[in-house]
N, C-alpha and C positions, 0 to 999 in steps of 0.2 A: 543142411545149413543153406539160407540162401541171404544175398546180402538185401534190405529193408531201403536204406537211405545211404546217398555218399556225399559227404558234406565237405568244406574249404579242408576242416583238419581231421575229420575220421569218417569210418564208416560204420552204418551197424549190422549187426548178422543175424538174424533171425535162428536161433538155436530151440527154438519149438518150445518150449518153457519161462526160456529168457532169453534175453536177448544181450551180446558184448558191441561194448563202444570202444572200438581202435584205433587210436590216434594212428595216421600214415604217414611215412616216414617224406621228407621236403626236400628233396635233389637238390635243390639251391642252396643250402644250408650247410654248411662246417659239420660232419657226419658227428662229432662229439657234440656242438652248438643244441646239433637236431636233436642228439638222445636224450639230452640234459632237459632239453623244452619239453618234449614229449612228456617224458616221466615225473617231471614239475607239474603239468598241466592233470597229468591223468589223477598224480596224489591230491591235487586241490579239489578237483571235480568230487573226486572220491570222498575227500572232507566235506565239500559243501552240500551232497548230499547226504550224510549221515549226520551232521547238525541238525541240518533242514525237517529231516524226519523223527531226530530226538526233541525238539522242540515242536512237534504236532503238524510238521506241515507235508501233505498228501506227496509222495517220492516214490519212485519206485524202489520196492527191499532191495539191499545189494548181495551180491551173494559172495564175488572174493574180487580180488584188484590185484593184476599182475604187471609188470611193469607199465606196459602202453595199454593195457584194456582193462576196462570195469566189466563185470560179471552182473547182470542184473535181471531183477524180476522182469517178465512180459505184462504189460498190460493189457488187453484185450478188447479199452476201449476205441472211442474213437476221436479225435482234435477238434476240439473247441471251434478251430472257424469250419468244423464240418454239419456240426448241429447247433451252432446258434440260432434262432429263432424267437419269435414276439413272445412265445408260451413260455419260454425256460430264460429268456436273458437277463428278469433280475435275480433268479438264484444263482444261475453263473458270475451275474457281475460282483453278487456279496461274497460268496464263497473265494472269488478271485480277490475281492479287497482286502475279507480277513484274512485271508494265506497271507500277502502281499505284505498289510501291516506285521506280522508276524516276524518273517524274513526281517523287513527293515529294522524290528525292535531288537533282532539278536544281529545284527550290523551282517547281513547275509545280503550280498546285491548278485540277482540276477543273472544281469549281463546280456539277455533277449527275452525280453518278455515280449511275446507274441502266441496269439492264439492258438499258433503249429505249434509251440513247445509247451499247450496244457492239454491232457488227455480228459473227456468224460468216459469215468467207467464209473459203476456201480454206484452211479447216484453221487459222486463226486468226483470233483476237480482234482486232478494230480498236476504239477508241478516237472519239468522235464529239461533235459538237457542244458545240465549248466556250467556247458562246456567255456564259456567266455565269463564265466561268474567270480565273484572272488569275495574277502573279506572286508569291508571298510564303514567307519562309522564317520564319515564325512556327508555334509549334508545335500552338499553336490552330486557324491554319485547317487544317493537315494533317487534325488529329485530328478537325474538322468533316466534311471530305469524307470520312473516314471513317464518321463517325456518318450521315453523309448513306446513305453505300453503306448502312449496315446497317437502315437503318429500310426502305429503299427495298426490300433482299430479304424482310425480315421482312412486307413488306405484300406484294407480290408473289408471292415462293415461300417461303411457311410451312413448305411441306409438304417442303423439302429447305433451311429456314433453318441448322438448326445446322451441318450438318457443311458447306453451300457455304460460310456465313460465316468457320466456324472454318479451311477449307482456305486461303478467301483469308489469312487474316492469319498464318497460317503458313507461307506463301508470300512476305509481305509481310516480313516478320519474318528470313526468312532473303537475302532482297536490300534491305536496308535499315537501317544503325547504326543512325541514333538513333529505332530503332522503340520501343524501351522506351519514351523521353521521349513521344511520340506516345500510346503503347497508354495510359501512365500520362493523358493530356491528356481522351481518349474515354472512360473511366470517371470522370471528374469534369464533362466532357458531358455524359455520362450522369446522372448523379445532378442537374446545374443543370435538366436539362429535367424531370426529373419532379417537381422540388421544383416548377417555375415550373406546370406542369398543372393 
C-alpha cells in the first residue's frame, strides 16, 4: 500500500487494484463533532457516487464503505489537465458537458469540477472525487459548479479556454432543459464575484 494523494480532508491509498479514500481525523474539532462529520461526509460521497453511476455517469465501481473510507475501483488512467490537447479537446469538452448535464438533471452538484478530478481511461472521461459534492436542485448551486468549471479551465488551459469552455456548454446545453435558467444564474455569478473583488 502506498499513499497516491493527501488532501485538506483525506488521503488516498493505493491498494494495487483499488484504491480507499480516508477521511482524517481534525485535532481542532470536538472528537465526537469530528466523528459525526467524518462519517456524514464519507455516506454522502458514497451516495453521490452510486447515483452518479446509476444514472450513466463514468465513476469509479465502489467496492464497500466503512465508516471514514470508500473502497473503490483503480482507474489506470490519466487527468484530463495531463492530456488535453488541440487533437482530443472537443471530445473531452462533449463528453465532459454530457456527463455534467446529466449530474445536474438528477440535482447531483459536484462541488470541484476541475480537470484533476476527471480521469481519461479507455477512451473516456470518468468523473472523480466528490468529496465536497452533495444533493441540490437549486439553480444557484448548478450555476456554481459551473462557474467553478470555468474559472478552474480559464486558470489551467488559457491557451484552449474559449473554444474547451464554449464546446462544454454546448454540449451541456443540448442534454439539459432547464440550461437556460442555469446559463442565465452563471452570468449573474459572474458579475457578483467581480463586483465582490
Amino acid at each position: 500500500m502506498k499513499i497516491l494523494a493527501r488532501a485538506a480532508e483525506a488521503i488516498i491509498i493505493d491498494k494495487g487494484r483499488t484504491i480507499i479514500k480516508k477521511r482524517i481525523k481534525k485535532g481542532y474539532r470536538i472528537k465526537s463533532l469530528d466523528l459525526k462529520l467524518r462519517k456524514e461526509r464519507t455516506n454522502l460521497e458514497y451516495k453521490l457516487i452510486n447515483k452518479a453511476r446509476r444514472i450513466g455517469i463514468n465513476a469509479p465501481s465502489l467496492v464497500e464503505k466503512k465508516n471514514f473510507e470508500i473502497i473503490m475501483e483503480k482507474l489506470e488512467g490519466k487527468q484530463v489537465k495531463e492530456v488535453l490537447n488541440e487533437e482530443n479537446l472537443s471530445f473531452i469538452a462533449q463528453e465532459i458537458g454530457r456527463q455534467l448535464a446529466l449530474l445536474h438533471k438528477y440535482d447531483i452538484i459536484h462541488g470541484d469540477l476541475t480537470t484533476s478530478n476527471m480521469i481519461f481511461f479507455n477512451n473516456k472521461i470518468y468523473f472523480i472525487d466528490f468529496g465536497l459534492g452533495f444533493f441540490s436542485q437549486k439553480i444557484e448551486d448548478k450555476a456554481t459548479d459551473l462557474y467553478l468549471l470555468k474559472q478552474s479551465i480559464m486558470s489551467k488551459h488559457a491557451k484552449f479556454f474559449n473554444k474547451f469552455f464554449n464546446e462544454i456548454i454546448k454540449e451541456y446545453k443540448k442534454n439539459y432543459d432547464n440550461s437556460e435558467n442555469i446559463m442565465n444564474r452563471l452570468k449573474i455569478i459572474e458579475k457578483r464575484r467581480r463586483y465582490t473583488i
